[in-house]
ZAZA-108804 format. One line per 10 residues: number of its first residue (from 1); their letters; for each residue x, y, z of N, C-alpha, C. Coordinates in pm, whole numbers, plus 50000, padded with zeros to 5 digits. Layout:
BEGIN
NUM> a> X,Y,Z,X,Y,Z,X,Y,Z  ...
***
This chain:
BEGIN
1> xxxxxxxxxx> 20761,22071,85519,20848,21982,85445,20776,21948,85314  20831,21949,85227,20753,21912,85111,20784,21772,85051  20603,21721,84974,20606,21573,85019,20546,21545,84841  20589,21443,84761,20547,21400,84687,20447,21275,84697  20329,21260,84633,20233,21155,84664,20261,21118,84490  20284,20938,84517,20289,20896,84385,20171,20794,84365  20112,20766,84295,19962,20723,84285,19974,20620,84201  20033,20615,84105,20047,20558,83971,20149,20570,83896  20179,20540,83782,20319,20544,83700,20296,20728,83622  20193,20775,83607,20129,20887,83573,20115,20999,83662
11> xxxxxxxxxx> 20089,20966,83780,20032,21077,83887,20108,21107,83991  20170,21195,83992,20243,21220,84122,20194,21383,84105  20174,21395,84235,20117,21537,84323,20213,21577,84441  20294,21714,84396,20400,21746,84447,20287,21867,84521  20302,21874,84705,20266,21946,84796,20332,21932,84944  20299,21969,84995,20335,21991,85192,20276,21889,85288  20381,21811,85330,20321,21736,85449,20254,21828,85604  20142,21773,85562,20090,21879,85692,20113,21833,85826  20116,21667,85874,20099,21624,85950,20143,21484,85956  20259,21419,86047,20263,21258,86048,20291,21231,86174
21> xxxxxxxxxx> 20260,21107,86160,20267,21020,86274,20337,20866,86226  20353,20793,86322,20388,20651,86266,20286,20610,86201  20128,20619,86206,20093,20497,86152,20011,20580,86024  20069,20729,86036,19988,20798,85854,20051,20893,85848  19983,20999,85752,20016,21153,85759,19910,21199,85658  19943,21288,85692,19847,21438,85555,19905,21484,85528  19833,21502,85384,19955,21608,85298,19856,21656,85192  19893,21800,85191,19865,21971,85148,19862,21973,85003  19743,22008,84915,19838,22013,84772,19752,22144,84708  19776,22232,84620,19673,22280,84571,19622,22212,84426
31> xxxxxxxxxx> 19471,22236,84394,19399,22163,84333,19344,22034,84324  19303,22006,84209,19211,21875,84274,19312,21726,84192  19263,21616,84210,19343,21510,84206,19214,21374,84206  19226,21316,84137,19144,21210,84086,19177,21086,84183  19171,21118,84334,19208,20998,84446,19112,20907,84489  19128,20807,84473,18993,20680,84596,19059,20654,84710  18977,20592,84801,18978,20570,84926,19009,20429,84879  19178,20370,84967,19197,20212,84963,19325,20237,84868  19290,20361,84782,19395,20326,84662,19565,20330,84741  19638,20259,84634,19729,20287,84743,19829,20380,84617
41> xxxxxxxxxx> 19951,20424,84733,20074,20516,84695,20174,20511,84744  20259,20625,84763,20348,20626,84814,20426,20766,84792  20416,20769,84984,20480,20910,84994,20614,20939,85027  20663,21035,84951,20809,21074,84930,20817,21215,84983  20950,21178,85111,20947,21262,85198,21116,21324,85159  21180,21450,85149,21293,21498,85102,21314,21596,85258  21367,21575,85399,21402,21660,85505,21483,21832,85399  21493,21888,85437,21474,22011,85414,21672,22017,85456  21720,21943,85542,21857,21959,85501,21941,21876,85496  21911,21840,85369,21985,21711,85281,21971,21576,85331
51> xxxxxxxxxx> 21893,21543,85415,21894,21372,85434,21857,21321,85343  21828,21194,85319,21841,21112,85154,21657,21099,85188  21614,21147,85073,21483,21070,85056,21441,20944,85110  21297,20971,85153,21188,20890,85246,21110,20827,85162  21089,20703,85109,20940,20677,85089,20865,20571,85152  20779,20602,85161,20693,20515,85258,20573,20449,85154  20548,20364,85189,20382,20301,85129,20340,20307,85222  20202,20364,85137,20041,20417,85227,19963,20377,85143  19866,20392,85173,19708,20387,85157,19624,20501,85186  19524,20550,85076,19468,20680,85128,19364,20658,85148
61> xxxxxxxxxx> 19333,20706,85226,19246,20672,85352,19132,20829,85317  19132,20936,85287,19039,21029,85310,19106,21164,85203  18988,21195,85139,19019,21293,85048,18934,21393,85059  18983,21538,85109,18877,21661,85096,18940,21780,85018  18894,21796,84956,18907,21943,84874,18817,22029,84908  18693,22034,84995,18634,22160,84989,18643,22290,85051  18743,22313,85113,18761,22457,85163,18891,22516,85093  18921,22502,85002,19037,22594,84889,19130,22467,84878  19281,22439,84936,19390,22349,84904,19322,22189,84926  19360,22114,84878,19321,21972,84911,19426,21914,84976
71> xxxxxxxxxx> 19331,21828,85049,19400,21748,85216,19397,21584,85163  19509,21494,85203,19475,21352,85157,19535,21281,85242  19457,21237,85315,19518,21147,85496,19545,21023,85413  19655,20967,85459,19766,20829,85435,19741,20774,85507  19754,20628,85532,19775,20514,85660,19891,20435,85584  19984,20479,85639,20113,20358,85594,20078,20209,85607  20175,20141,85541,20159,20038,85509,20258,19963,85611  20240,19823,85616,20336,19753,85719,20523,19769,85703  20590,19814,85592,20718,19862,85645,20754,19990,85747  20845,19921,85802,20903,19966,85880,20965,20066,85868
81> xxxxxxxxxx> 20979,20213,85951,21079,20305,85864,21212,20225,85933  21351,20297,85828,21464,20236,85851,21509,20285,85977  21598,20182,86071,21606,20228,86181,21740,20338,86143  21736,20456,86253,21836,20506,86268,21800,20652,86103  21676,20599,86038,21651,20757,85965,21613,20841,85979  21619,20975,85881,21529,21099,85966,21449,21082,86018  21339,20976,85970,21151,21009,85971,21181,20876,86161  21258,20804,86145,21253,20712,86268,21322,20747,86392  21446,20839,86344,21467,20982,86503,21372,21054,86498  21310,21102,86405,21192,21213,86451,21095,21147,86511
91> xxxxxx> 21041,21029,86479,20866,20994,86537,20916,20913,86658  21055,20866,86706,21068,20796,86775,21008,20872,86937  20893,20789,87038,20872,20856,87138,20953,20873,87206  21061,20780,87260,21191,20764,87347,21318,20856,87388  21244,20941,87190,21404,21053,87214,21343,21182,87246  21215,21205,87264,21126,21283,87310,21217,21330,87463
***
């Protein structure tokens, strides 16, 4: 799924969510990116067939670039996803 990370009024880094959960995710980008640990953002999630855009506030939590693409683990922030949206039928355990 492809995931926009917005950082600032300047920085947004368009790449691939690799991985989420309720309380973070990772996401895929190639090249490097001027990120701190604490800083916060916000990731923008677009489902792949047509549901309305996701964004979540996070906090990034861990930045590695050294083995080729760069990785940047999120910890969301205290909202809630909306009940009844893509990202809250998908992570929900119940409908498992």
């Amino acid at each position: 799924m492809g995931a926009r990370l917005e950082c600032g009024p300047d920085q947004v880094i368009s790449g691939q969510l690799w991985d989420i959960s309720r309380s973070g995710a990772a996401v895929c980008f190639r090249g490097t990116a001027a990120l701190a640990q604490g800083q916060e953002a916000r990731l923008m999630l677009r489902p792949r067939h047509g549901d309305e855009e996701v964004t979540i506030p996070a906090r990034v939590r861990w930045v590695d670039g050294r083995q080729g693409p760069t990785f940047v683990g999120l910890h969301f922030g205290e909202a809630p996803l909306a009940p009844g949206s893509f990202l809250d039928t998908f992570l929900n355990p119940q409908a498992a």
